[in-house]
N, C-alpha and C positions, 0 to 999 in steps of 0.2 A: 503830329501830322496824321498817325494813323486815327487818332480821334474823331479828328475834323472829317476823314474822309469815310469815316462808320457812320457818324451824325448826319452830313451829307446822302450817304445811303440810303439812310433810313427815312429820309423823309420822305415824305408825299409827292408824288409827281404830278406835276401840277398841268390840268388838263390846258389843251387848247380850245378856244372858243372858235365855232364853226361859223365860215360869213353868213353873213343873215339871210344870203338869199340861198342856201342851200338847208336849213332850217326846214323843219317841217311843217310849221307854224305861217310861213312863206308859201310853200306849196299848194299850203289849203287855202289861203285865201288868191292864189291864183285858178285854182278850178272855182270858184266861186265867184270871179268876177264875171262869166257868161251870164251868172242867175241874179247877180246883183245889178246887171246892166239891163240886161231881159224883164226882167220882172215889174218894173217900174213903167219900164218903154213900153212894153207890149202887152201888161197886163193892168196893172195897178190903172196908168192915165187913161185908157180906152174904158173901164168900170166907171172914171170918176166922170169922166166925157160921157157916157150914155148915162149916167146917173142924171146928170146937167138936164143933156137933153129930154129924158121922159117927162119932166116937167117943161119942156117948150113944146110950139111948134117948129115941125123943122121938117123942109122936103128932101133935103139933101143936097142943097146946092145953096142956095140965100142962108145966111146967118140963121140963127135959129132964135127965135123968138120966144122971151117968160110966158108963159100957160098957167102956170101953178099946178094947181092938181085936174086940171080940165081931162089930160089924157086917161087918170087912173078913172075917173067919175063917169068918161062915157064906155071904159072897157068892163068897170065893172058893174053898170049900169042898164048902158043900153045897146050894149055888143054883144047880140047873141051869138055871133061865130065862136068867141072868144069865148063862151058859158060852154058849147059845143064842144070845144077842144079842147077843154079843159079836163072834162069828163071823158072822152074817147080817150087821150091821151094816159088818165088814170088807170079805165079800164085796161088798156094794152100793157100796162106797166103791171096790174094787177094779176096779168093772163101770162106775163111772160116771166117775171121776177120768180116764184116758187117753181114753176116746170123748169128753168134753166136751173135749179139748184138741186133740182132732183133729179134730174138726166144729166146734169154736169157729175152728180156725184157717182150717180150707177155704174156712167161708163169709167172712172176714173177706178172703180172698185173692181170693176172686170177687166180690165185693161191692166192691174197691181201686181201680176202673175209674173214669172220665170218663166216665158213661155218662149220656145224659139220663132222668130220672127215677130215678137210680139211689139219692138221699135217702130216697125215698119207699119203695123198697124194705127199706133199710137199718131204716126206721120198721117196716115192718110186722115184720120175722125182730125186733126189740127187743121191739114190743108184748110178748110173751106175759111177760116179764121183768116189766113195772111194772103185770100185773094183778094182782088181791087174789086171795092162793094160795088159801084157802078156797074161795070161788068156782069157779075153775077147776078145783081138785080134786074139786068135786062134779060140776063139769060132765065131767071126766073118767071118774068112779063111773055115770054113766048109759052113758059113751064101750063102757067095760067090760064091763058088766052082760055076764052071763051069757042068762038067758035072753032082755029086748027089749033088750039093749044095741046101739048101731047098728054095731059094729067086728062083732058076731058075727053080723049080719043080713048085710051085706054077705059074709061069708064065707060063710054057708048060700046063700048069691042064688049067689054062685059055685059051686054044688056042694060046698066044704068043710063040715067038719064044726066047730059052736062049740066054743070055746076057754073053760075055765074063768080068764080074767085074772085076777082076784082070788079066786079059789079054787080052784087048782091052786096046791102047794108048788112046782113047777118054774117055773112060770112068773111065777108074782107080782113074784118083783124085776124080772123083765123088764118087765111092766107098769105099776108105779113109775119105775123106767128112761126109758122112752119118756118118760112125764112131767118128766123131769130133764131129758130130751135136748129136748123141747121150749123151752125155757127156756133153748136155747143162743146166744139176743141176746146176752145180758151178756158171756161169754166174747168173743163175735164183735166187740163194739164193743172191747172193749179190746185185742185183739189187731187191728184195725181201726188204733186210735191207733197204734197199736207200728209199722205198718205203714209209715205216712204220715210217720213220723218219720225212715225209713233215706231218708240221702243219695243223690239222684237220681245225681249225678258216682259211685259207685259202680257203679253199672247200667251209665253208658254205656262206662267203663274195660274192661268185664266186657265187654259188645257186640263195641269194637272190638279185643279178645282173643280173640273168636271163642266166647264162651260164651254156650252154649242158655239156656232159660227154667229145666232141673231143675237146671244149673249154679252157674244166678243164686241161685236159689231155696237151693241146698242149702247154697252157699258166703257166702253174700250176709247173704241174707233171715234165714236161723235163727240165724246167729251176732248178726246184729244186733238181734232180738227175743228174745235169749235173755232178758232180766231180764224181760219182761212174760212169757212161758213159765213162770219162776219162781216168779211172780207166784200167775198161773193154777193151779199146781200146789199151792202151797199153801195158800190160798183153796176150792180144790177137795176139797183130803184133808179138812181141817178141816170144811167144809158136809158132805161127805157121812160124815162121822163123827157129827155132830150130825144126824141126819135125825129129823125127829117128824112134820111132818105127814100126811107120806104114811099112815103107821103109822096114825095117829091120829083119819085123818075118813076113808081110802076104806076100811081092811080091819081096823082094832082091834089090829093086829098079828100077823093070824091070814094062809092057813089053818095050824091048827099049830107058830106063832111061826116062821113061815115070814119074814114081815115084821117080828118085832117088835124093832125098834132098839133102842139102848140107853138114849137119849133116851125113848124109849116107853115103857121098861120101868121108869127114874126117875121118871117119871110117875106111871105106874101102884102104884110103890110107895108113894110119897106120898101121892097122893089117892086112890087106891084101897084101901090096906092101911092108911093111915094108919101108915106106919110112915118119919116123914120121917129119921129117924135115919141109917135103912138107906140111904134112896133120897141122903142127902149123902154117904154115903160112896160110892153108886156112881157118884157126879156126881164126887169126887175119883179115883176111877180112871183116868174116860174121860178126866178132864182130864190125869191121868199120859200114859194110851195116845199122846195129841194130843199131850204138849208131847216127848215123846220120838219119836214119829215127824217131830214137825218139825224139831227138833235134830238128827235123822237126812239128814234133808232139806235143812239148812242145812249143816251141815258136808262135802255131797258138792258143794254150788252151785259152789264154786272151781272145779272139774273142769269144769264146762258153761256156765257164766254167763259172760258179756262183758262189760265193762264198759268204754265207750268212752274214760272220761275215766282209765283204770286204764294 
């Protein structure tokens, strides 16, 4: 008997199987049925629906009617708005894409400090990021104004002469612009993290090498933030390809489609023309322009991007 109960002993304890829905494997595909519910409903069939429709006519109300390729042949043909916006829109994405990454990165590199109260600072350069853009774009349209706007009072107080911001064609993007560069929190805190995450023992290798701060900085610093860089860069082309609101509550897209994006101008084709046909296929364009300028963007990353665990 004492055998049997040594033998006994000594075997394996034999686990218990946990119910399935307590299971981990359970869990996950419960936070995943939002995305697998969502995804389909609100994204996938509205792509496949506007796909549909850019090749109809369609005013938004009567069935939508086969076109074929009628929509894309007179947007790319003989729609000068849309030639217009096309370029305006480039341009502002051209003007804002490298300054947000280089004013994202400055203040994120002065802001990097042990400084006391330096939290508080960090809060206020974010604030303008998590206010309601409408809002502040109106508050901006008074910023502007032409004749009591207070940027041009303070210029006249100096002796200058007012500045048409939103109704000068030279100068409008620049004053949308300021408005984007305002908004350089976002950038700043994430190139912030990017920061706080390169290996201190890097620095001091580099120190007792004899290497300055532009050393550190140049050899250091950018190679090891290159994937938030990356990041930055394409988050950046993509917003400022997509720009509407500026267009859309301080200038209408004026003076002289001087503002008016391409977002603006699919707007304006739909609800203004009622002609949502047209405004899906110019919605599949931009999405062409975007997905090949990122493709562009993705295929050169090997060349510049670092990857530590690579």
């Amino acid at each position: 008997m004492s055998k049997e109960k040594t033998a006994k002993a000594a075997s394996p304890v034999k686990k218990t199987k946990k119910a399935w829905w307590r299971g981990e494997n359970f869990h996950g595909y419960v936070f995943m049925i939002p995305t697998l519910i969502g995804f389909p409903l609100f994204c996938a069939y509205p792509m496949i629906w506007s796909l549909y429709c850019a090749f109809c006519d369609w005013d938004g109300i009567n069935p939508p009617k086969w076109a074929g390729l009628k929509n894309f042949k007179y947007i790319l043909t003989f729609d000068p708005v849309f030639k217009k916006s096309l370029l305006v829109t480039l341009e502002y994405a051209i003007i804002n894409v490298p300054i947000m990454l280089i004013l994202g990165l400055a203040l994120a590199v002065l802001l990097n400090k042990k400084l006391r109260g330096i939290k508080i600072i960090r809060v206020l350069y974010y604030l303008p990021t998590i206010l309601p853009a409408v809002a502040t774009l109106i508050l901006w349209q008074f910023i502007f104004k032409s004749d009591f706007g207070i940027l041009n009072q303070v210029i006249t107080s100096l002796g200058g002469k007012a500045v048409g911001w939103l109704t000068d064609e030279k100068v409008v993007l620049l004053s949308l612009s300021i408005i984007r560069w305002w908004t350089v929190g976002g950038a700043m805190m994430v190139f912030l993290s990017g920061l706080q995450s390169v290996p201190g023992d890097l620095y001091e290798a580099a120190m007792l090498d004899g290497a300055g701060k532009w050393h550190q900085f140049r050899h250091i610093t950018i190679p090891m933030i290159t994937p938030i860089l990356f990041l930055q860069l394409i988050t950046g082309l993509i917003g400022g390809l997509q720009a509407f609101n500026e267009a859309s509550i301080m200038t209408g897209g004026g003076p002289n489609y001087a503002s008016h994006f391409i977002n603006y101008d699919i707007y304006q084709t739909a609800f203004g023309a009622s002609k949502f046909g047209r405004a899906c296929a110019e919605a599949w364009i931009l999405f062409v322009i975007i997905a090949i300028l990122t493709i562009i963007v993705f295929s050169k990353s090997e060349t510049y991007v670092y990857y530590e665990n690579e």
